[in-house]
DSSP file (Angstrom, degrees, kcal/mol; ACC not computed):
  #  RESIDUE AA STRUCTURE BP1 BP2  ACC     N-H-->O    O-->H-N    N-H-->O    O-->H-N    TCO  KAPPA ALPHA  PHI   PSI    X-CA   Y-CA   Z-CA
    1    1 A X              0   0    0      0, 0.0     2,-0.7     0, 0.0    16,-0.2   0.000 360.0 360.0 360.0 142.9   -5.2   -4.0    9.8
    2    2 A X  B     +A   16   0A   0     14,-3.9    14,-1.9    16,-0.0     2,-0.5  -0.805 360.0 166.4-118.8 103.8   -6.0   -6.4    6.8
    3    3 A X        +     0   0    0     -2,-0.7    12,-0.1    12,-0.2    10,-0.0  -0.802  19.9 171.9-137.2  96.4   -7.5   -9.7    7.8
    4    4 A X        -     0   0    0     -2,-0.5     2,-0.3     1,-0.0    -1,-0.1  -0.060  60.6 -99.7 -70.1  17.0   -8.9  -11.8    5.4
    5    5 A X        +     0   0    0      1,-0.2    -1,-0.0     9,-0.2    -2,-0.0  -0.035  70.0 149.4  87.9 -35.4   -9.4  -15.0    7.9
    6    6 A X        -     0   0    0     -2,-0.3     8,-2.0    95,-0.1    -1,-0.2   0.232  31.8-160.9 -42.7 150.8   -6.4  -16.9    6.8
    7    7 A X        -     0   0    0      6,-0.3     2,-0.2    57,-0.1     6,-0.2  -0.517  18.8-127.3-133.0 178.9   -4.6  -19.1    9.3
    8    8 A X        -     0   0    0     -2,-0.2     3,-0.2     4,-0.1    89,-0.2  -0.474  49.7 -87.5-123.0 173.2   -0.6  -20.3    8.7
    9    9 A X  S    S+     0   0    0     87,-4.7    88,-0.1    -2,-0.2    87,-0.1   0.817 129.0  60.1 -57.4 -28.6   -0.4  -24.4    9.0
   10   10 A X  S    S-     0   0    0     86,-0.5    -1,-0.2     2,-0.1    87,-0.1   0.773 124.3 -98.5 -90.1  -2.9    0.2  -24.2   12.6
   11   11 A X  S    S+     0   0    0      1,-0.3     2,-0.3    -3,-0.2    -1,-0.1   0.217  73.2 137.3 143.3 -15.0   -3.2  -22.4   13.4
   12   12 A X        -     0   0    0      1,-0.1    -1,-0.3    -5,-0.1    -2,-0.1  -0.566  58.6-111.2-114.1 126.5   -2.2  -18.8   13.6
   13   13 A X        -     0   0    0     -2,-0.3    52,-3.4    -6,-0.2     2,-0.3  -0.270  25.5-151.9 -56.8 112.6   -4.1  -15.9   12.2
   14   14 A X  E     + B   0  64A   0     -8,-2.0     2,-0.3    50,-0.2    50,-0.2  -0.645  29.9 157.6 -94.6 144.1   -2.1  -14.3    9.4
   15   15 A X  E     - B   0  63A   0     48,-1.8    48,-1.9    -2,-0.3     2,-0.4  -0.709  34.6-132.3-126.8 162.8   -3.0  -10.2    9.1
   16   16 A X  E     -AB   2  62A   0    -14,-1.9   -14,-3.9    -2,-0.3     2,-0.4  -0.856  25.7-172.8-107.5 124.0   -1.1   -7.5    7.6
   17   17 A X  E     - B   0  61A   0     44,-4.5    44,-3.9    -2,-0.4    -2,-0.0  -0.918  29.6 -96.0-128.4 167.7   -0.6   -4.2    9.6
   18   18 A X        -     0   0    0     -2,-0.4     2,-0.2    42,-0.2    42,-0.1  -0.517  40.0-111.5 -72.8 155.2    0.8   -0.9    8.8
   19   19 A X        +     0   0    0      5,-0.1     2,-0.3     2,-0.1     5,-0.1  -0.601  53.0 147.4 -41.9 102.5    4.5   -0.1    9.9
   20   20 A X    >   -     0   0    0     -2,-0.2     3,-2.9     0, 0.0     4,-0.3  -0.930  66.3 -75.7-156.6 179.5    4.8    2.5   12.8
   21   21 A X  T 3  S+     0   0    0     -2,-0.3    -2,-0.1     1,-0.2     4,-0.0   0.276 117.6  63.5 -76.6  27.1    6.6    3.1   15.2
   22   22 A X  T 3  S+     0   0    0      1,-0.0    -1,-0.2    -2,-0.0    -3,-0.1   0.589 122.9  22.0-107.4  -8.4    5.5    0.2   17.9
   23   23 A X  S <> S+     0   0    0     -3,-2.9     4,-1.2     2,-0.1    -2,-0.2  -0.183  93.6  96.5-141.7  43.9    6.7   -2.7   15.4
   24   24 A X  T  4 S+     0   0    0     -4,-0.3     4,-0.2     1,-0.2    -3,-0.1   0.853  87.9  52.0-100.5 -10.2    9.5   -1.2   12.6
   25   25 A X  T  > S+     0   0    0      2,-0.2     4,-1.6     3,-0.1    -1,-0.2   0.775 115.6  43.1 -88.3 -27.7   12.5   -2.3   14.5
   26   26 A X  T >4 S+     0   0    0      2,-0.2     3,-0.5     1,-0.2    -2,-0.2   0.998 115.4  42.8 -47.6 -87.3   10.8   -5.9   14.5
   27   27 A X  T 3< S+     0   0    0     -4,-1.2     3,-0.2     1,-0.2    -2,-0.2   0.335 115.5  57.8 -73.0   6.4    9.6   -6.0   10.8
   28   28 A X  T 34 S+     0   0    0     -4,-0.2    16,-0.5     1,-0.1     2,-0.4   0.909 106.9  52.6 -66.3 -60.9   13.8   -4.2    9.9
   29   29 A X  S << S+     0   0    0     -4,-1.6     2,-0.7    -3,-0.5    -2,-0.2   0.162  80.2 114.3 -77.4  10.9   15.2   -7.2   11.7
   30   30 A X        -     0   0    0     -2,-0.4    14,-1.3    -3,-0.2     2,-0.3  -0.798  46.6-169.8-110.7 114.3   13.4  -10.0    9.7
   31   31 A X        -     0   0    0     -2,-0.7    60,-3.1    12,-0.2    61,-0.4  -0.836  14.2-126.9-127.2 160.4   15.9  -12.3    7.5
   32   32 A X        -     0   0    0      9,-0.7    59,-0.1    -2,-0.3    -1,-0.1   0.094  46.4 -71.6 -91.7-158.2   15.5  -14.8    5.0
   33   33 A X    >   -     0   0    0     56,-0.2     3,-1.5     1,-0.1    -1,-0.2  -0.429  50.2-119.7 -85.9 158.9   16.8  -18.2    4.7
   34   34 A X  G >  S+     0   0    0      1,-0.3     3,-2.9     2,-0.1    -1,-0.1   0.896 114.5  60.9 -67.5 -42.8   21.1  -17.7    3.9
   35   35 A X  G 3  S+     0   0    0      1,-0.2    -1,-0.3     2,-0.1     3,-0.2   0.521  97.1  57.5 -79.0  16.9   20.3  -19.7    0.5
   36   36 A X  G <>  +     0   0    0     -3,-1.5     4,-0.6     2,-0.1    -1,-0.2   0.112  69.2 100.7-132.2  28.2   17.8  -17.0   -0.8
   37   37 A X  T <4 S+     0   0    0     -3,-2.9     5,-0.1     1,-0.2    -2,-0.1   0.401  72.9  69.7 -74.6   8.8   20.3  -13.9   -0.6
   38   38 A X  T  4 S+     0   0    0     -3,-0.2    -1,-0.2     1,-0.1    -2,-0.1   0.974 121.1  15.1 -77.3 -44.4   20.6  -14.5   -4.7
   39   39 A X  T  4 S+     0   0    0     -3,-0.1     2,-0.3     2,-0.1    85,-0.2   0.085 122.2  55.9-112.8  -4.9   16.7  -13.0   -4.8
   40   40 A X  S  < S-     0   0    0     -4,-0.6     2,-0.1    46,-0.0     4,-0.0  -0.961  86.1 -99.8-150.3 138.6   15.9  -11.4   -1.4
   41   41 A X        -     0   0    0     -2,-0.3    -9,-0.7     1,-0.1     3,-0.1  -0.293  32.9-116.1 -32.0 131.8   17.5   -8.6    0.5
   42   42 A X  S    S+     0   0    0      1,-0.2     2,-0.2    -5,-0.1    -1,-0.1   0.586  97.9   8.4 -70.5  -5.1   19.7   -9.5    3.4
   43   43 A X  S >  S-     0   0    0    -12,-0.1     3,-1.7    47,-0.0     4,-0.2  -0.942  74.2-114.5-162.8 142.4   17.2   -7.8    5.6
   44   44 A X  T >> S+     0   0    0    -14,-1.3     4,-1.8   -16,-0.5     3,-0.7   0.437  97.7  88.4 -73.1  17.8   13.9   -6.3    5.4
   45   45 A X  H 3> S+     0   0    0    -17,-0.4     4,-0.6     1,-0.3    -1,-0.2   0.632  79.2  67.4 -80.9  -1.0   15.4   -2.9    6.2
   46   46 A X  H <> S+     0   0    0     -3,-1.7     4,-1.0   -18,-0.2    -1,-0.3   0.514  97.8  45.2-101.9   3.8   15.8   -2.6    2.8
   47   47 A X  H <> S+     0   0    0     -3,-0.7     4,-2.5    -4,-0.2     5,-0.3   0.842 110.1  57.7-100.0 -41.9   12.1   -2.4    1.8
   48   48 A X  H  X S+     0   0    0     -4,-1.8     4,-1.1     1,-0.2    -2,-0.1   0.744 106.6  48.0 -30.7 -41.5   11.5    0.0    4.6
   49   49 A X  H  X S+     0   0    0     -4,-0.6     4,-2.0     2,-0.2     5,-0.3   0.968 110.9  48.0 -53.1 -66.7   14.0    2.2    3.1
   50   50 A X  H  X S+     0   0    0     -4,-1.0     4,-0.7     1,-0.3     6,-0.3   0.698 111.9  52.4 -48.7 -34.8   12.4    1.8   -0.4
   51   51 A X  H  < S+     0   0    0     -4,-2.5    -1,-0.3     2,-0.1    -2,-0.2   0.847 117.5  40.7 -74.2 -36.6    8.6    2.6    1.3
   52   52 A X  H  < S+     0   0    0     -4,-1.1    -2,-0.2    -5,-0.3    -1,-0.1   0.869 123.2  33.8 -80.6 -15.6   10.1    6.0    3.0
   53   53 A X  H  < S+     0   0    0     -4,-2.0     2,-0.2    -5,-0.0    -1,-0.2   0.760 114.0  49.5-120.6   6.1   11.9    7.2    0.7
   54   54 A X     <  -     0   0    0     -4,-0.7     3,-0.0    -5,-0.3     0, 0.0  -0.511  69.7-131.7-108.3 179.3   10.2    6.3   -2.8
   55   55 A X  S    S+     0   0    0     -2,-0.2    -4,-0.1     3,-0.0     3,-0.1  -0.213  93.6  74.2-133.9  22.9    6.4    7.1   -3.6
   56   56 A X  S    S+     0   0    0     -6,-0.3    20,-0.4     1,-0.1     2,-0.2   0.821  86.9  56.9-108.0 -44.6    5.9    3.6   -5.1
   57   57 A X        -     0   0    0     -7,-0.2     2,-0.4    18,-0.2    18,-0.2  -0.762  49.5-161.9 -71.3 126.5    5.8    1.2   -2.1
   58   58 A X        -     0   0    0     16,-1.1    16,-0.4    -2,-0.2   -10,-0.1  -0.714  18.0-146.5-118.7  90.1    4.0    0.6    1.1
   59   59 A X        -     0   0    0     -2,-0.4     2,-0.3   -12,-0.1    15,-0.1   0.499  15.7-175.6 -66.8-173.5    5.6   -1.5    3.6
   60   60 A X        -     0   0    0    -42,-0.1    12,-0.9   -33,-0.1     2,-0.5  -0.950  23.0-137.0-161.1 157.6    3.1   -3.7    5.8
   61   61 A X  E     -BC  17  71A   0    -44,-3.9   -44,-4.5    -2,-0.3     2,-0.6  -0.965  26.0-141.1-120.1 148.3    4.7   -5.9    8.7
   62   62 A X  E     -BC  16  70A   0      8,-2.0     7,-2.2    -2,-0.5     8,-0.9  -0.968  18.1-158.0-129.8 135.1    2.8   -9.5    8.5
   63   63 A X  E     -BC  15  68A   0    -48,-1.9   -48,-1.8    -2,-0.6     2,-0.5  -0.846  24.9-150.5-128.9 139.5    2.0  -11.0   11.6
   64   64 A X  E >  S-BC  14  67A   0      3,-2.3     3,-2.3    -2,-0.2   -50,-0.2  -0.912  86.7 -42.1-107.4 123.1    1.3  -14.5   12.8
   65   65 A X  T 3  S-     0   0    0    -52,-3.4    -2,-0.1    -2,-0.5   -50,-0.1  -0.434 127.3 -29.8  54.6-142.4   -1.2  -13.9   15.9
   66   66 A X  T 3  S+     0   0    0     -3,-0.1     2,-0.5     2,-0.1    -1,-0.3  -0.033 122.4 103.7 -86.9  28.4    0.7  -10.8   17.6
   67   67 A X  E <  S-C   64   0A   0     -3,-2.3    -3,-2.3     2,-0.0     2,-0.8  -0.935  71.1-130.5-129.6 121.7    4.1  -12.0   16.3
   68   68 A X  E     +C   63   0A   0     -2,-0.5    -5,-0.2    -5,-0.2    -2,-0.1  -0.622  37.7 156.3 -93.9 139.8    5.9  -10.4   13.3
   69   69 A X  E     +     0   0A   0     -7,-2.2    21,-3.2    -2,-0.8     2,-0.2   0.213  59.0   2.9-117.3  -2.9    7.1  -13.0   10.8
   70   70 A X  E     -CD  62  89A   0     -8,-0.9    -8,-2.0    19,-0.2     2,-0.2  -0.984  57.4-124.5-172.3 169.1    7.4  -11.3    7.8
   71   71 A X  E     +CD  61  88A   0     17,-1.3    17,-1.3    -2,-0.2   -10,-0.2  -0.784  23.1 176.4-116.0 175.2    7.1   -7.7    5.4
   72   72 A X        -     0   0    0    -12,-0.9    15,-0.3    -2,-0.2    14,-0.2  -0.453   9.2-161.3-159.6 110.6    5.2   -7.1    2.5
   73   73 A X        -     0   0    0     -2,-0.1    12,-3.4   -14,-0.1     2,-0.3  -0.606   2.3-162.8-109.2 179.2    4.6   -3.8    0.2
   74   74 A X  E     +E   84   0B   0    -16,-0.4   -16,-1.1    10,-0.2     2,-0.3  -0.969  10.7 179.7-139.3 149.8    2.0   -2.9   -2.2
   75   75 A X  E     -E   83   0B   0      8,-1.9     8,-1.8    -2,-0.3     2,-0.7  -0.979  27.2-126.8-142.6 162.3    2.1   -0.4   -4.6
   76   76 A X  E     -E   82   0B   0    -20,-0.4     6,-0.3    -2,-0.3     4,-0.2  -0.807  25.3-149.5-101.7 100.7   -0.1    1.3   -7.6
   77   77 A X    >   -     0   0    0      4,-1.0     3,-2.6    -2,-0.7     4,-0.2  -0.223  26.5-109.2 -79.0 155.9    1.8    1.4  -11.0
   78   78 A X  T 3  S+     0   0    0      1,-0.3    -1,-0.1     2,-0.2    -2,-0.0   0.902 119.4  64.3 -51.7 -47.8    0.8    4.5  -13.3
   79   79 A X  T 3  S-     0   0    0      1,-0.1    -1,-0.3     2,-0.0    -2,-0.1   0.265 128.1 -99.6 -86.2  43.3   -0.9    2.6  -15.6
   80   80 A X  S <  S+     0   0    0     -3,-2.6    37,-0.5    -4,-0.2    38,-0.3   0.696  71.9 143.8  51.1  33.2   -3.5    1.7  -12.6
   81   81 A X        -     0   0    0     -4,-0.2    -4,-1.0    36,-0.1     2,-0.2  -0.657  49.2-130.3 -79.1 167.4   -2.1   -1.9  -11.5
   82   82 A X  E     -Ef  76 119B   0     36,-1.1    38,-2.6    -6,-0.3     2,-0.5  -0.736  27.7-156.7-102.7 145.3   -2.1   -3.0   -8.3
   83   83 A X  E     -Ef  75 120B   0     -8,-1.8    -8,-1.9    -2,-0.2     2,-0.5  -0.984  18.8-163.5-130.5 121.0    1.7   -4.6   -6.9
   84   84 A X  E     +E   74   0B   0     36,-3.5    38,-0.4    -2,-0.5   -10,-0.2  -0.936  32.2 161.9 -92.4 124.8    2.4   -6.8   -4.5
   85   85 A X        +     0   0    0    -12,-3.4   -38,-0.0    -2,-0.5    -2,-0.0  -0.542  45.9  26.3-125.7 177.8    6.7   -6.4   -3.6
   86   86 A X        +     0   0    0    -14,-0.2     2,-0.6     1,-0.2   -15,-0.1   0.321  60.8 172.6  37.2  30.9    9.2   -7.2   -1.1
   87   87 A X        +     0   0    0    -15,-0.3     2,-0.4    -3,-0.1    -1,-0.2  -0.611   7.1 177.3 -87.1 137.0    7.6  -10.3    0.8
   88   88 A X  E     -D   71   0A   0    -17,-1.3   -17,-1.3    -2,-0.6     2,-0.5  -0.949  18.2-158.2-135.0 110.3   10.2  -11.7    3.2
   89   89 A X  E     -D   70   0A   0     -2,-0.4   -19,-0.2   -19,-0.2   -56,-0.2  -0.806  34.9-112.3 -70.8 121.2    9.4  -14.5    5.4
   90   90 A X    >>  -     0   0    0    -21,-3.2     3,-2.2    -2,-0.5     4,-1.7  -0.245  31.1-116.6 -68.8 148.6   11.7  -14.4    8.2
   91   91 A X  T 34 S+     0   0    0    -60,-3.1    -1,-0.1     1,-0.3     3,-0.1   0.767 108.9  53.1 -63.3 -26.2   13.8  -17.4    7.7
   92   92 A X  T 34 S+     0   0    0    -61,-0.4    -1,-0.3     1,-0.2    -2,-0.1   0.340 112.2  49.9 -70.8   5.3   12.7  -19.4   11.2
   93   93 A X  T <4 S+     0   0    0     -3,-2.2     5,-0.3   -24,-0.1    -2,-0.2   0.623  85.0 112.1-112.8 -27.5    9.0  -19.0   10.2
   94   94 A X     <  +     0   0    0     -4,-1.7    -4,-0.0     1,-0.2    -3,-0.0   0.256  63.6  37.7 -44.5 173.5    9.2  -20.2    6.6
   95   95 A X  S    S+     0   0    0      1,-0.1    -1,-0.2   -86,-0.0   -86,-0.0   0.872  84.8 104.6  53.0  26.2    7.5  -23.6    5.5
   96   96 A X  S    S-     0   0    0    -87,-0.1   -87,-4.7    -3,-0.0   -86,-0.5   0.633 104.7-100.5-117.1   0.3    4.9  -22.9    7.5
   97   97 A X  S  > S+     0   0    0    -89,-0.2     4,-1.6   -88,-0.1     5,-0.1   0.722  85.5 121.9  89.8  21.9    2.2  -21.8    4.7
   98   98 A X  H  > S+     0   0    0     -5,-0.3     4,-2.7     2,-0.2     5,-0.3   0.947  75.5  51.7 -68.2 -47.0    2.9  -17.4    5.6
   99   99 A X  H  > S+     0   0    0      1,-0.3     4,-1.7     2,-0.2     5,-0.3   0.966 113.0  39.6 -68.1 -37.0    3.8  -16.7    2.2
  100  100 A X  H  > S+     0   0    0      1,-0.3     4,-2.1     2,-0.2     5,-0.3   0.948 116.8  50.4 -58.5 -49.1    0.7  -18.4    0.7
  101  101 A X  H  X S+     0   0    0     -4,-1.6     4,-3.7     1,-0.2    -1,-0.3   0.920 111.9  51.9 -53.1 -48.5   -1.5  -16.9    3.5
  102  102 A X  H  X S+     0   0    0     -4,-2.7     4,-3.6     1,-0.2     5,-0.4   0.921 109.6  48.4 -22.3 -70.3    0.3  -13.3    2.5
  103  103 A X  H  X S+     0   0    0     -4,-1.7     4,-2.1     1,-0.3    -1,-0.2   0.865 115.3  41.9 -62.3 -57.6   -0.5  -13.7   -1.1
  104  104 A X  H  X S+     0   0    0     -4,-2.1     4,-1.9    -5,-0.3    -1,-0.3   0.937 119.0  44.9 -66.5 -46.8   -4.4  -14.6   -0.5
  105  105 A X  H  < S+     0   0    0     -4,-3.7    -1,-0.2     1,-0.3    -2,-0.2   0.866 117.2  49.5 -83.7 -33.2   -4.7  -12.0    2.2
  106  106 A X  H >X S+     0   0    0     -4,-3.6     4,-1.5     1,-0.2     3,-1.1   0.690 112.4  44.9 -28.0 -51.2   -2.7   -9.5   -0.4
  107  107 A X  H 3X S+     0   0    0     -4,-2.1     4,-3.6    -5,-0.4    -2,-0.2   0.913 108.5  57.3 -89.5 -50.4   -4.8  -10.1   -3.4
  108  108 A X  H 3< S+     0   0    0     -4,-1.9    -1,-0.2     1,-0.2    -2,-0.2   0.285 114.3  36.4 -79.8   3.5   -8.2   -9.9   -1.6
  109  109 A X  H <> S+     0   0    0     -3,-1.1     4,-0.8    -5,-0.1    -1,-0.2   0.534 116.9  50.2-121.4 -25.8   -7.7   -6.6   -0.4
  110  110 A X  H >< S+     0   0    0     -4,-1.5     3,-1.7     1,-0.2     6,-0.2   0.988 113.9  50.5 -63.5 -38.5   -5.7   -5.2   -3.5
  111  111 A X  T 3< S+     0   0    0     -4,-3.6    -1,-0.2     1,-0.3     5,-0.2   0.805 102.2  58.0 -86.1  -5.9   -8.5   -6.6   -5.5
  112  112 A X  T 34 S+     0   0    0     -5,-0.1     2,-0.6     2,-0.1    -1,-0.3   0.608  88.4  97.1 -63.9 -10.5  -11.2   -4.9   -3.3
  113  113 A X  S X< S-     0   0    0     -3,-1.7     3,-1.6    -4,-0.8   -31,-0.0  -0.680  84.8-104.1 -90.0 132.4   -9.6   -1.3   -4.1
  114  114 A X  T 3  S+     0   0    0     -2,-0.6    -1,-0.1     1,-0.3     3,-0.1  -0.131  98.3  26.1 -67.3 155.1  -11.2    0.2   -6.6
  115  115 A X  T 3  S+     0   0    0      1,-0.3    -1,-0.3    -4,-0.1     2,-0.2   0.284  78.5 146.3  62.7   5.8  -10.2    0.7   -9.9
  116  116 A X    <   +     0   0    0     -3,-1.6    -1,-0.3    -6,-0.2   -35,-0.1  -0.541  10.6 165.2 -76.2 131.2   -7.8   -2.7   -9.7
  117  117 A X        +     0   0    0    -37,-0.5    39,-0.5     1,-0.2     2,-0.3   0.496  65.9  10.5-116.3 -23.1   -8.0   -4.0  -12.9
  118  118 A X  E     - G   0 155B   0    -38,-0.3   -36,-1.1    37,-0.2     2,-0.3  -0.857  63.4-145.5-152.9 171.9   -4.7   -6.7  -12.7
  119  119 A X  E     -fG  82 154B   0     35,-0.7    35,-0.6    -2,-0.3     2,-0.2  -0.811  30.7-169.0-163.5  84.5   -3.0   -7.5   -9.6
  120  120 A X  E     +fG  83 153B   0    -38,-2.6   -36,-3.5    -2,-0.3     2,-0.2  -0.620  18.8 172.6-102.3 156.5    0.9   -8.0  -10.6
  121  121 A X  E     - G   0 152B   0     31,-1.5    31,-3.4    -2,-0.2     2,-0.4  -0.922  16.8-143.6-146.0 170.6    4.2   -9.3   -9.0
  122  122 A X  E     + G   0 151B   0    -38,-0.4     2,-0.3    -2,-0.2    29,-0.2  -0.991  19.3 173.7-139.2 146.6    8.0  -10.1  -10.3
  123  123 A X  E     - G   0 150B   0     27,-1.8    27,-1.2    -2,-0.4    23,-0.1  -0.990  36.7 -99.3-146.7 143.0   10.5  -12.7   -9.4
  124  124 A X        -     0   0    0     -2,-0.3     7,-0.3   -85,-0.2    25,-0.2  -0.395  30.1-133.1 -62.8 140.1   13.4  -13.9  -10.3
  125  125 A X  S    S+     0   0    0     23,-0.4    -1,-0.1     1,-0.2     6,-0.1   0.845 108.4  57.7 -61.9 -34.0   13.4  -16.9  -12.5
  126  126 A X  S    S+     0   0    0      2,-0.0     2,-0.6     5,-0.0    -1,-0.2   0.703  92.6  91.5 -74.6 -13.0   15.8  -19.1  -10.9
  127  127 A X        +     0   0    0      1,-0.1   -91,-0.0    -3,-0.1    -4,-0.0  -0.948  43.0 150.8 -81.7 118.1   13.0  -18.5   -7.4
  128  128 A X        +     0   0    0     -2,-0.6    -1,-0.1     2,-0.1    -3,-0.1  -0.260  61.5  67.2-136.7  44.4   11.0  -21.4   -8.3
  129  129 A X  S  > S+     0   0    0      2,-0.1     4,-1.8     3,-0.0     5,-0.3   0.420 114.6  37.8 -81.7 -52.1   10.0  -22.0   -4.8
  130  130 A X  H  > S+     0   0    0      2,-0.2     4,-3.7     1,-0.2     5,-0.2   0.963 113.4  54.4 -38.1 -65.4    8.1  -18.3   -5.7
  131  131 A X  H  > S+     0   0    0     -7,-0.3     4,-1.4     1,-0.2    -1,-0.2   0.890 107.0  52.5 -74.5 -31.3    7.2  -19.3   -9.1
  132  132 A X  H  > S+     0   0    0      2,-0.2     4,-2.2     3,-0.1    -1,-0.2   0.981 112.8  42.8 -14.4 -91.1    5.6  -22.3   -7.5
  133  133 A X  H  X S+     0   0    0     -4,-1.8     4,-1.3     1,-0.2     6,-0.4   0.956 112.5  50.8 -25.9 -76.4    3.5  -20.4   -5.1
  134  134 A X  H ><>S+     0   0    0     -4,-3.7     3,-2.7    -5,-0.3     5,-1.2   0.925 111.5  42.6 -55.8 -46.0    2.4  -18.0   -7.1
  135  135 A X  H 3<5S+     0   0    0     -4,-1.4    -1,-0.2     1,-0.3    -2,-0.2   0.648  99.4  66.1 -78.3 -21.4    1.4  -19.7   -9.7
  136  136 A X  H 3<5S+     0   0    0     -4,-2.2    -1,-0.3     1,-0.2    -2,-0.2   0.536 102.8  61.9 -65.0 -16.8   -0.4  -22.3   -7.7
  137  137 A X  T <<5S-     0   0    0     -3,-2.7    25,-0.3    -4,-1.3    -2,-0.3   0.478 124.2-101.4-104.4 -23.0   -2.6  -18.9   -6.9
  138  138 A X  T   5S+     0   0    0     -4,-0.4     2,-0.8     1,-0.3    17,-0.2   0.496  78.1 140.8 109.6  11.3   -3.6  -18.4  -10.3
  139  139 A X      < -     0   0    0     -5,-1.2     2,-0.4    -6,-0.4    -1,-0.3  -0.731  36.7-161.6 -98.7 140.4   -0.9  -15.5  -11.1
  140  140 A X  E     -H  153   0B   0     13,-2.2    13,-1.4    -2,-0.8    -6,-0.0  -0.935  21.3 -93.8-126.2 133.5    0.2  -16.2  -14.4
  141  141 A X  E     -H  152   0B   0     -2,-0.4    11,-0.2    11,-0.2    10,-0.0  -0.071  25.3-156.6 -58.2 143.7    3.4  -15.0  -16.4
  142  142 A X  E     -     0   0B   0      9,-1.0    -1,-0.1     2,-0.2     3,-0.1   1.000  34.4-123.8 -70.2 -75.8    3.0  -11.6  -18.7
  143  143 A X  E    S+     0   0B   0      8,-0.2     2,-0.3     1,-0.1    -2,-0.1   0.044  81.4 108.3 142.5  23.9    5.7  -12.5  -20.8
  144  144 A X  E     -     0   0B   0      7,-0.1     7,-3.3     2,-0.0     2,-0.3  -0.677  57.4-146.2-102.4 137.2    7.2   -9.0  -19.8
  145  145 A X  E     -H  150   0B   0     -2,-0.3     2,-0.7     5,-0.2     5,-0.2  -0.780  11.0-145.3-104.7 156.0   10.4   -8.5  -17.4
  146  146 A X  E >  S-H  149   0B   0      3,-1.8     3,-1.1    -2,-0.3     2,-1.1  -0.878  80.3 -51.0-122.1 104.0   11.1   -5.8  -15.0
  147  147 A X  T 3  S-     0   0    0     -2,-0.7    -2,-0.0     1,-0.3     0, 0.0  -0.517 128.9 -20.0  66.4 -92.2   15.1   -5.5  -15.4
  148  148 A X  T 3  S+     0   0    0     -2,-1.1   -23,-0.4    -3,-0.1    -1,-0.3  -0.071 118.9  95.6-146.6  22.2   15.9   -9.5  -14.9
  149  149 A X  E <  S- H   0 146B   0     -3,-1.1    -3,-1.8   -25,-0.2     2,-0.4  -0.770  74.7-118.5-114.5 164.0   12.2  -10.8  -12.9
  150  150 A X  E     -GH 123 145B   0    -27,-1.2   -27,-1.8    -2,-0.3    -5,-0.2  -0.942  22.0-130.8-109.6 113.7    9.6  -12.2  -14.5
  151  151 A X  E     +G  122   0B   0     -7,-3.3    -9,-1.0    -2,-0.4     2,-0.3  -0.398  30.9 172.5 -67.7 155.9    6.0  -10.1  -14.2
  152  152 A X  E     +GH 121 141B   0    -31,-3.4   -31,-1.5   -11,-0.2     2,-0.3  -0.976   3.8 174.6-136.6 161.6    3.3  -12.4  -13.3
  153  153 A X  E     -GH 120 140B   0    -13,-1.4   -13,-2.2    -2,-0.3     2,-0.3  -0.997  15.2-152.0-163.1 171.1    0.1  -10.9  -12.6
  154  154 A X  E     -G  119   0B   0    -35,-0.6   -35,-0.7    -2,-0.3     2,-0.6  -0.942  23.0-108.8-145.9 148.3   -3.6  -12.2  -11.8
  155  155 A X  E >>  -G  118   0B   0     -2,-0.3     3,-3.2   -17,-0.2     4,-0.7  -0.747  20.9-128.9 -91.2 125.9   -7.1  -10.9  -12.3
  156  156 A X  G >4 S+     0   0    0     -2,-0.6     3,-1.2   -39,-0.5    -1,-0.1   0.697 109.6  59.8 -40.3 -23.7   -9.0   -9.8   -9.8
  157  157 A X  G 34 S+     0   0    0      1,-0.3    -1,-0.3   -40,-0.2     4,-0.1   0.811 102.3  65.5 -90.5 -21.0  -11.8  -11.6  -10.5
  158  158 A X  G X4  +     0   0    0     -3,-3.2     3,-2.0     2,-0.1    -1,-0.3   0.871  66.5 118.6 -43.7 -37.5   -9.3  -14.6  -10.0
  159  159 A X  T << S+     0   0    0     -3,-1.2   -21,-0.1    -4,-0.7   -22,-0.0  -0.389  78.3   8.7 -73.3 138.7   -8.6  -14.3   -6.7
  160  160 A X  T 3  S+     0   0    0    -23,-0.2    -1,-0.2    -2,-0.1    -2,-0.1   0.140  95.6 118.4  50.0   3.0   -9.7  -17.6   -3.9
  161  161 A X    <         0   0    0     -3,-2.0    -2,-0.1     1,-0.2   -23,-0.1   0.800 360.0 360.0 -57.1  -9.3  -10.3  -19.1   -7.1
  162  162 A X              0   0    0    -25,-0.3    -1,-0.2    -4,-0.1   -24,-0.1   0.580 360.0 360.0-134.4 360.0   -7.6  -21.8   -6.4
């Protein structure tokens, strides 16, 4: 389990746990709001997929108290960055301060792993509820794309700075 202390607005203890078989049908079933199918998977069963069956990604289910609300992976790119993907707030939990909690609780453990030198994400530009967020976090655009997102990425030494 990864629990940096972080709480949601309504009081509840954000942590990230691995994916196994007591919560995967849970963190499969978790969809986002209908108006953010331009930018998000219609379900998080499609990041699950991408963590079993690719060597890049590592799902996490993120949980408010004992209740999963959300997915998140991380992966290590070759040239030894750290990634945060495929956070999905299920859409009845949103506005409630998960993603930000995610992102802090995300950042503070990627930037504890050794060797993290940069601590990257992509989004699409037209998410600017995302680009909001992130940026409000101190992740700042590369000026590099991956296909049609925009990298952003943040230095470890960055991270609770904001």
């Amino acid at each position: 389990m990864i629990d940096h202390g972080f709480l949601d607005r309504p009081g509840r203890r954000v942590t990230l746990r691995e994916v196994g078989d007591e919560n995967w049908r849970e963190v499969a079933d978790i969809v986002p709001l209908d108006d953010q199918r331009s930018h998000a998977p219609a379900m998080a069963a499609r990041y699950l997929l991408l963590s079993m069956h690719e060597d890049t990604w590592n799902s996490l289910a993120v949980y408010a108290d004992d209740a999963v609300v959300g997915h998140v992976m991380w992966g290590l790119d070759e040239d030894g960055s750290h990634w945060i993907g495929g956070m999905l707030i299920d859409g009845a939990e949103q506005g409630k301060g998960l993603g930000r909690a995610v992102l802090l609780t995300m950042s503070g453990w990627l930037a504890a792993q050794e060797g993290c030198w940069t601590i990257r994400l992509a989004y699409q530009p037209a998410n600017t509820v995302a680009e909001r967020l992130y940026t409000s976090l101190g992740f700042v655009p590369t000026g590099a794309l991956d296909g049609d997102e925009v990298i952003a990425e943040l230095a470890p030494s960055q991270v609770g700075h904001r």
